[in-house]
N, C-alpha and C positions, 0 to 999 in steps of 0.2 A: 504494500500500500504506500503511496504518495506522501508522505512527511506532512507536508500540507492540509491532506486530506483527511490525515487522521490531530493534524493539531486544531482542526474545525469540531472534528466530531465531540474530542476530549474537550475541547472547551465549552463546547453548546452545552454538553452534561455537566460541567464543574457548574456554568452560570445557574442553569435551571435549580441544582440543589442549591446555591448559595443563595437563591428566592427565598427555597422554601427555609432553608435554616436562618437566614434573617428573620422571615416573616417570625418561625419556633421561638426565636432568640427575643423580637418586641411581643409574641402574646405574654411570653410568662413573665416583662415586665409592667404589660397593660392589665392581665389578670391578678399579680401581686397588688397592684395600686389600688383594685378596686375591695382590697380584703380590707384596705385603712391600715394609713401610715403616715409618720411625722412628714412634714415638707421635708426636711434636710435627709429621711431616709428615702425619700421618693427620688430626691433629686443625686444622691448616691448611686442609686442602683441606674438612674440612667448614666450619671455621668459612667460608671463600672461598665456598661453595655457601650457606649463611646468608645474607651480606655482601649476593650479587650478587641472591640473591630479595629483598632487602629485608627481611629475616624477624629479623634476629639479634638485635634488640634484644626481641624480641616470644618468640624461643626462651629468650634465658634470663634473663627473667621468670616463665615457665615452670618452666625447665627446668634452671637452673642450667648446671653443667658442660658446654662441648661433646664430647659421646661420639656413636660414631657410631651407637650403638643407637638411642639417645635421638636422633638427628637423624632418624634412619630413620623410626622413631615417628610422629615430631612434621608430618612432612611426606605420611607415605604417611595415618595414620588419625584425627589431632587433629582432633577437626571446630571448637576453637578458633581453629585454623588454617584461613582462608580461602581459602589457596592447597592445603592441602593436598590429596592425591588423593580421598580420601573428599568433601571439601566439593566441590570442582570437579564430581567425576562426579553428585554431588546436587544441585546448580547447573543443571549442564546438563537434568539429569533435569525439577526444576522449571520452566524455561524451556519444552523442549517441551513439560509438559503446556498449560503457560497458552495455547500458540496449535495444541496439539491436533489443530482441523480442517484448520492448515494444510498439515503433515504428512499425507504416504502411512504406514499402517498398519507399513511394514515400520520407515520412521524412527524413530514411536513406539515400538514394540517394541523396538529396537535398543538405545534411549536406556531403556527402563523394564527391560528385565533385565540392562542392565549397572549400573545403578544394584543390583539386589536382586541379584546375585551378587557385588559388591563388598561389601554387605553383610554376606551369609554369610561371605565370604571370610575378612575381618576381625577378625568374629566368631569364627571358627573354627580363628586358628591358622596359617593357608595361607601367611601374606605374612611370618611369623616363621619358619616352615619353609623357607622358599624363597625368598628376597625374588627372584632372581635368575629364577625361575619367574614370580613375581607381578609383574615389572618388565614381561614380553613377554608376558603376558595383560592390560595396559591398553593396552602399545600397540597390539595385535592390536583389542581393540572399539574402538579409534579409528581402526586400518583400515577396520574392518569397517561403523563410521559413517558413514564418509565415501564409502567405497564403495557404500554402500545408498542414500546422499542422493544423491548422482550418476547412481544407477544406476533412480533409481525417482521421484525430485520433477521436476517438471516446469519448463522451461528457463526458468523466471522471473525477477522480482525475487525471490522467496522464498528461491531456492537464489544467487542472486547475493549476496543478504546473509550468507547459510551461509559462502557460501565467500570474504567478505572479510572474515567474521571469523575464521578458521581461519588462513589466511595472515596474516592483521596480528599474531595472536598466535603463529603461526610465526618471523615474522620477529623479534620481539619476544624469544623463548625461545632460537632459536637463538646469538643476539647474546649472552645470558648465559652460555649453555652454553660458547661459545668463550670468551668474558670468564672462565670457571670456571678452565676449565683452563691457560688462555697465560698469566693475569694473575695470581690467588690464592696471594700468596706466592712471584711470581718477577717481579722487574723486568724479569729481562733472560733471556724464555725461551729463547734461541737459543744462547744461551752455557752456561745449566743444561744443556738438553739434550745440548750435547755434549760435557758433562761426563762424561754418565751411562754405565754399561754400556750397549755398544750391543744387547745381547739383552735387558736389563729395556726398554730405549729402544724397542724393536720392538713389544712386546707394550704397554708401557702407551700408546704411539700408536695402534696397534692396538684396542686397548680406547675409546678415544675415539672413531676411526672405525665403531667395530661398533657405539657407541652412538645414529650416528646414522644406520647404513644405508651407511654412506657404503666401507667397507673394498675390497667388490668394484669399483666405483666409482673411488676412488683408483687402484687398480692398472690399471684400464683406462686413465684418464686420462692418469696419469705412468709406468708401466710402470718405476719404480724404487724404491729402500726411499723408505722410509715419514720424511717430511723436517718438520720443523713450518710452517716457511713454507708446504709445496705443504698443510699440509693446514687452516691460514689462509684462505691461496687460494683452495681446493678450497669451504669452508662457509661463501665472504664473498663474493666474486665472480662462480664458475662462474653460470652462467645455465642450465644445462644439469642441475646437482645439484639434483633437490629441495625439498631443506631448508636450501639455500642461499639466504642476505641477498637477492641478484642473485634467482633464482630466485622466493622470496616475493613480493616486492616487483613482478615482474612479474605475478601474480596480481592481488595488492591494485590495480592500476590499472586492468587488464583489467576486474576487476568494481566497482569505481568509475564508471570509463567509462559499463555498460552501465544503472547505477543514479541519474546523474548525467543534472539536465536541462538544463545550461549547460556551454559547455566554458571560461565563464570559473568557473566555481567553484575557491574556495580552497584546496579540499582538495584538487581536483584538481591545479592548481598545484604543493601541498605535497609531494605523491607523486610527481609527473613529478619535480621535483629533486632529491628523495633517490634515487628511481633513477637518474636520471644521473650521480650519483655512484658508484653500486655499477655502471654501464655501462661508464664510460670509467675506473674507478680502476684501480690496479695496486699487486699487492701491496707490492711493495720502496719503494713512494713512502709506504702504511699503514705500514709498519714503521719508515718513517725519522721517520715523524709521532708513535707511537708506535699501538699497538695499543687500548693499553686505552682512551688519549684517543680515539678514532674509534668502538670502539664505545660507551663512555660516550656523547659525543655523536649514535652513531645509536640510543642508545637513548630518550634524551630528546624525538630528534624523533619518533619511532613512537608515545611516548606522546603528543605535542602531536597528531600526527596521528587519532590515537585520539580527543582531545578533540574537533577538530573534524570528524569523522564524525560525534559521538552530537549535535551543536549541528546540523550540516546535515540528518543523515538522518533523528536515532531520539530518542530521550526523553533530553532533554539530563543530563547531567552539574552536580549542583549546585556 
């Protein structure tokens, strides 16, 4: 395959999940807010969701004051904003037209009316009426995306590259999301936590878990309340969750593997260790290391990882 053509594919899949993990990333700070909290802890947690996208210096050049309207804003429709969901799902949109032919009909279409009804959307009002509405109609056409590519392209490099860049930027988005909420403004979240009302404690754990799928899950798995550690655990290590670190990260090799024509390559390498990390790690040994230190550092390696895909496979990175 064309370098080119697979650095269109890998990135139309990294954009479309970096929607939906934006979008995961503002519900569970717009559903936290609505449980009631101090102004200066509302305004923590966004600036923390700032911080951890990298964005913060870039919002308030912008944007001045951090409010949560104004972050809302700036992140779901600023097309200044390159992470934003407006630009992302425009991204993705432009990637697939550029390889077109190599897309089945349903792909394209999938990718070209989710782009013009985010549009409308926008435009119209929809995502200020409902942000909460508008949070589970981006993740839905990023179901809907992925399920159509899976369910209709054919078992090649084409959809190999789809799906390791969906998971590399899984893995990637996840890492922040938990960095969002364990780290932004509490050193020591195990000791906040059980500080707090254990009924606000329910609900806003809760609301982190529903943000990412993950609630019914939890309860299956641990079959008890809802604890911060088990749900560390549960979106860092489980291999069986998902949109779990563990989980990702078994992807990204798998289709590495099947994309890869040396089994000395460095990338592959690069990924076999970082999952062996997430294979044989354990939580309570994360926590004594510190939380934020581990995924700070598995964040840095996901992006070195990232570098050396686009040098091996696709149109390098200058």
């Amino acid at each position: 395959m064309l370098s080119r053509t697979a650095d269109h594919l890998y990135w139309m899949s990294r954009y479309t999940e970096r929607a939906e993990n934006t979008a995961r990333m503002l519900d569970v700070n717009y559903q936290t807010g609505l449980l009631g909290q101090s102004e200066a802890a509302a305004e923590l947690g966004w600036r923390g969701l700032l911080s951890i996208s990298e964005l913060l210096h870039n919002y308030t050049q912008t944007h001045g004051p951090v409010k949560a309207r104004e972050v809302m804003d700036f992140m779901v429709k600023d097309e200044r904003n390159p992470s934003s969901i407006l630009s992302c799902l425009g991204a993705a949109r432009e990637n697939a037209r550029a390889v077109r032919g190599t897309l089945t009909t349903e792909v394209w279409e999938t990718h070209n009316q989710t782009w013009l009804e985010v549009k409308r959307m926008t435009a119209s009002g929809a995502f200020e009426r409902d942000p909460a509405q508008f949070f589970e109609w981006v993740k839905f056409r990023s179901h809907l995306s992925r399920g159509v590519t899976v369910g209709t392209m054919l078992m090649d490099e084409a959809l190999h590259f789809m799906r390791l860049g969906t998971f590399l930027e899984r893995a990637d988005n996840t890492a922040r999301l938990v960095d969002v909420k364990f780290y932004a403004g509490q050193t020591d979240f195990l000791d906040t936590a059980l500080a707090r009302d254990q009924e606000r404690d329910f609900y806003h754990w809760s609301a982190i878990l529903r943000s990412v799928s993950a609630f019914e899950v939890y309860r299956k798995v641990y079959r008890d309340v809802i604890r911060p550690e088990r749900v560390a655990e549960l979106l860092i290590l489980k291999a069986d969750m998902p949109r779990s670190l563990h989980a990702s990260m078994n992807e990204v090799l798998a289709n590495l593997e099947r994309v890869s024509e040396s089994t000395e390559s460095e990338t592959l390498r690069r990924t076999g260790k970082l999952l062996a990390q997430l294979k044989y790690g354990r939580i309570d040994e994360i926590l004594d290391t510190g939380l934020h230190s581990f995924l700070t550092q598995f964040l840095d390696r996901v992006n070195d990882l990232g570098l050396h895909i686009s040098r091996e496979f696709l149109v390098p990175v200058n």
